[in-house]
C-alpha positions in Angstrom: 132.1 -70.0 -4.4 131.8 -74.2 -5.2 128.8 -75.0 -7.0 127.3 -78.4 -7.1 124.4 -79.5 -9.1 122.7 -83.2 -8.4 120.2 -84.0 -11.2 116.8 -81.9 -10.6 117.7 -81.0 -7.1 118.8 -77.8 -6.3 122.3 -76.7 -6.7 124.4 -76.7 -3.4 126.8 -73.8 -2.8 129.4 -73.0 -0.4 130.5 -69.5 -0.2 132.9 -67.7 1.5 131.1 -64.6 3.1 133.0 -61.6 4.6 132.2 -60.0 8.4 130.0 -57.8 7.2 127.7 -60.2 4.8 127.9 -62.4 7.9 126.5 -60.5 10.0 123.8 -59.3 7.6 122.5 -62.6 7.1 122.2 -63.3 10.6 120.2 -60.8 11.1 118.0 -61.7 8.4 117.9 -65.1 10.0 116.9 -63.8 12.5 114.3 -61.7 12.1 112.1 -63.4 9.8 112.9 -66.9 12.3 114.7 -68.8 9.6 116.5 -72.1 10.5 119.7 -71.7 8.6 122.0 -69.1 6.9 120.8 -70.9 3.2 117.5 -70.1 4.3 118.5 -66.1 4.9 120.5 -66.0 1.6 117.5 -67.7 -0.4 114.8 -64.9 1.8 117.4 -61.7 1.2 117.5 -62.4 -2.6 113.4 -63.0 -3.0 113.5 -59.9 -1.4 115.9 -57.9 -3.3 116.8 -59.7 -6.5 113.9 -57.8 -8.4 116.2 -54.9 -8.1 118.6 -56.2 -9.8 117.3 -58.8 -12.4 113.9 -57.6 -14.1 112.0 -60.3 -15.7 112.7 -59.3 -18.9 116.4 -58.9 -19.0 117.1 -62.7 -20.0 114.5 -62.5 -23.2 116.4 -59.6 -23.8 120.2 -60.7 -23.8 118.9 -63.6 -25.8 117.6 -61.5 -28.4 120.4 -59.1 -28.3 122.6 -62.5 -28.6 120.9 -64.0 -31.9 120.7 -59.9 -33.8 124.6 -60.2 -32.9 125.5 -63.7 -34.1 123.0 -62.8 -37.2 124.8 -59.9 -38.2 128.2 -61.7 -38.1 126.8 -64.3 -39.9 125.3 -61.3 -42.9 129.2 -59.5 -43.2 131.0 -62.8 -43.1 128.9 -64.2 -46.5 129.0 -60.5 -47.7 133.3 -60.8 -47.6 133.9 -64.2 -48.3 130.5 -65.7 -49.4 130.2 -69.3 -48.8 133.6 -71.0 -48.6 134.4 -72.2 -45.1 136.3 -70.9 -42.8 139.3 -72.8 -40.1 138.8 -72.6 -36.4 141.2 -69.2 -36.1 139.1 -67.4 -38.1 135.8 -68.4 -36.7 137.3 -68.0 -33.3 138.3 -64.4 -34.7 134.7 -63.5 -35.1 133.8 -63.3 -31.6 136.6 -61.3 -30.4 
């Protein structure tokens, strides 16, 4: 998939879609009288993206994020205290 975003406008995408995601969206196109097959993807995932992405999920990787990078930020001043560290070791840290 090639991604393009322009400024604020929305990002442009050209995919490669097999037979059967094809012909999926053109029924979808069809049936709900869409113009185009962007139209059809942008209608299949209002329609079923809930499934996969709740609300909350984001707010929670976030979170889940900072407790993680806060916690190697706690044991790294527990072993070596305050002295700085070169770009292998930090680099080390996330591994």
């Amino acid at each position: 998939m090639h991604m393009v975003c322009i400024g604020g406008f929305m990002p442009i995408a050209r995919v490669s879609l097999d037979d059967y995601s094809n012909k999926i969206l053109n029924i979808v196109k069809a049936k709900y009288d869409l113009t185009d097959k962007s139209e059809a993807i942008n209608k299949f995932l209002h329609m079923y993206g809930k499934e996969e992405f709740h609300e909350n999920d984001d707010l929670d990787a976030s979170d889940n994020y900072v407790k993680k990078v806060l916690e190697i930020e706690k044991n790294h001043i527990k072993q070596n205290g305050f002295k700085k560290m070169n770009k292998s070791e930090f680099d080390e840290l996330f591994k």
